[in-house]
SERO-4910 file (N, C-alpha, C, O; in steps of 0.05 Angstrom, whole numbers):
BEGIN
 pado doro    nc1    nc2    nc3   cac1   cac2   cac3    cc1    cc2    cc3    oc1    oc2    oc3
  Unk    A   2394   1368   1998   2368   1379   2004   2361   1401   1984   2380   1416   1977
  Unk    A   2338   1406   1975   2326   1425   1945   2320   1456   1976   2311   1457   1998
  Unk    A   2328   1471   1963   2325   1495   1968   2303   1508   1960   2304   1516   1937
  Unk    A   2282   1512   1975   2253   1528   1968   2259   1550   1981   2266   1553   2004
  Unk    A   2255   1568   1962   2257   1602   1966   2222   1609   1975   2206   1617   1958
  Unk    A   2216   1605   1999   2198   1601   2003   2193   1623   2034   2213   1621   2048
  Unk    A   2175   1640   2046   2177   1655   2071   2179   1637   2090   2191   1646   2110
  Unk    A   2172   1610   2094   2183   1592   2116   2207   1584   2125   2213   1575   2147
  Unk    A   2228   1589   2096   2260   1573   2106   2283   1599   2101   2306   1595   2095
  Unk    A   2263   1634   2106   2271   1655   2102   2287   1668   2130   2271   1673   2148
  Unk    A   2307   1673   2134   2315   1686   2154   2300   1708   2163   2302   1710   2188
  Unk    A   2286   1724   2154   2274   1747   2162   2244   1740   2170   2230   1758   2179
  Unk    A   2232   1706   2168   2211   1703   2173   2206   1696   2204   2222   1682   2217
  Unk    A   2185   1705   2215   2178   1700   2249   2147   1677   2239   2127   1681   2226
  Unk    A   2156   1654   2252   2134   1649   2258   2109   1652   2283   2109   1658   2306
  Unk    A   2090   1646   2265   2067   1650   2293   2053   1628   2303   2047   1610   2287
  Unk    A   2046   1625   2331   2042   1602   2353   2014   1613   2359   2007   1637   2360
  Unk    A   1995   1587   2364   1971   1585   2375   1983   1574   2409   2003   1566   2420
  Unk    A   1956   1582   2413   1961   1572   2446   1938   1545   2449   1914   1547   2444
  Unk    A   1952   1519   2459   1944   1494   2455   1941   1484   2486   1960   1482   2502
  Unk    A   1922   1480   2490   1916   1464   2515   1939   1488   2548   1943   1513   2546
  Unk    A   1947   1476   2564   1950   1499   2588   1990   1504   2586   2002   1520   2601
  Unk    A   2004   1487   2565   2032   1501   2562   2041   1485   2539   2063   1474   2541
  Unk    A   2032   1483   2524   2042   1479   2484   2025   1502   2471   2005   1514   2477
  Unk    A   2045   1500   2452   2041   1520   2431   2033   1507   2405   2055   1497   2401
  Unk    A   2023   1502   2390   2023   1489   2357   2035   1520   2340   2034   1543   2348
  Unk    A   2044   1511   2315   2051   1530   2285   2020   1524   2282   2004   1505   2284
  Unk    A   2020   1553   2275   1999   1562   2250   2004   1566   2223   2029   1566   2218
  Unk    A   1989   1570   2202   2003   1575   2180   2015   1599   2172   2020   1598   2148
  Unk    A   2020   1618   2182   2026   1645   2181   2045   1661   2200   2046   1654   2223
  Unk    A   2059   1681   2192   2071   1685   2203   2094   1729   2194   2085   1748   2182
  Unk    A   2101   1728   2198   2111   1754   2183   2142   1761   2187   2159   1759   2205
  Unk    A   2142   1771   2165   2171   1784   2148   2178   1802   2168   2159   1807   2182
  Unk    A   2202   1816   2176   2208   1838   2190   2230   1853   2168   2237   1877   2172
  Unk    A   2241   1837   2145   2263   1857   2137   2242   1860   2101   2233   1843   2085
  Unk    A   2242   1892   2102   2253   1916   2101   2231   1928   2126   2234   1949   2138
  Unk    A   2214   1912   2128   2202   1930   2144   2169   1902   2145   2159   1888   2127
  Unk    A   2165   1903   2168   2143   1892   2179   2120   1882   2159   2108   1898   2145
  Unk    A   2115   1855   2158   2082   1849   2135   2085   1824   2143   2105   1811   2150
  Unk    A   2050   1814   2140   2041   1786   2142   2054   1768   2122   2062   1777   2101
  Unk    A   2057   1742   2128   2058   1719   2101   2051   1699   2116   2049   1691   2139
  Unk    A   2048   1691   2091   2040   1651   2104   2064   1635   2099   2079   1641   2080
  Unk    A   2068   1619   2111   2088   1592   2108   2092   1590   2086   2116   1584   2085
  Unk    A   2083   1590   2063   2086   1576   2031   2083   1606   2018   2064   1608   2003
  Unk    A   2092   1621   2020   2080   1648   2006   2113   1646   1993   2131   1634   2006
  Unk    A   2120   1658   1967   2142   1662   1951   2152   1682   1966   2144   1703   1974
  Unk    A   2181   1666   1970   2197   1686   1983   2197   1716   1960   2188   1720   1937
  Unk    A   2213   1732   1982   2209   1765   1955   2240   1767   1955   2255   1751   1966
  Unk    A   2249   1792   1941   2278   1798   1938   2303   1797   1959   2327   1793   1955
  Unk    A   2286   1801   1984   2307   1794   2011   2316   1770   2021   2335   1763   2035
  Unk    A   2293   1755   2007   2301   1723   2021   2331   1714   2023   2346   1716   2004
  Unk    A   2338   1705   2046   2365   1704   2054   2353   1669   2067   2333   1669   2082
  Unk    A   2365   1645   2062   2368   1625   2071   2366   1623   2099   2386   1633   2109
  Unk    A   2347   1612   2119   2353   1608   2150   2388   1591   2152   2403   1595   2171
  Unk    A   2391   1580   2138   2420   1553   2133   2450   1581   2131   2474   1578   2135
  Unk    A   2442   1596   2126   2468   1608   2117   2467   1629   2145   2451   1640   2160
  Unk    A   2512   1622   2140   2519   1634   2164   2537   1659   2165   2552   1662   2146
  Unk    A   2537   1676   2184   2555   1698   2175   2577   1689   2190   2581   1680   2213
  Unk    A   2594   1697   2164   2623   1702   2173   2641   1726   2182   2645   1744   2165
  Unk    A   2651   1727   2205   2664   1751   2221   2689   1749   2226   2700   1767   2239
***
């Protein structure tokens, strides 16, 4: 699978949910960063210097 450094497949990305009919949720296109510190992005926005893979795992 091709790896897009992308804010959607970013560990530090939260997505955001519409409220759909009386108990589903749909994705919207947007959503926000929390690491270094809190900001909007959209799904397709270029990941930035933190991007850390959602796929990768820590080892302890």
């Amino acid at each position: 699978m091709e790896d897009k450094h992308i804010c959607q497949t970013c560990k530090h990305f939260r997505q955001h949910y519409v409220k759909w009919g009386e108990d589903r949720y749909r994705e919207c296109g947007s959503g926000h960063c929390v690491y270094p510190r809190r900001k909007p992005r959209y799904n397709d926005t270029k990941a930035c210097r933190y991007y850390i893979s959602k796929e990768t795992q820590d080892i302890c």
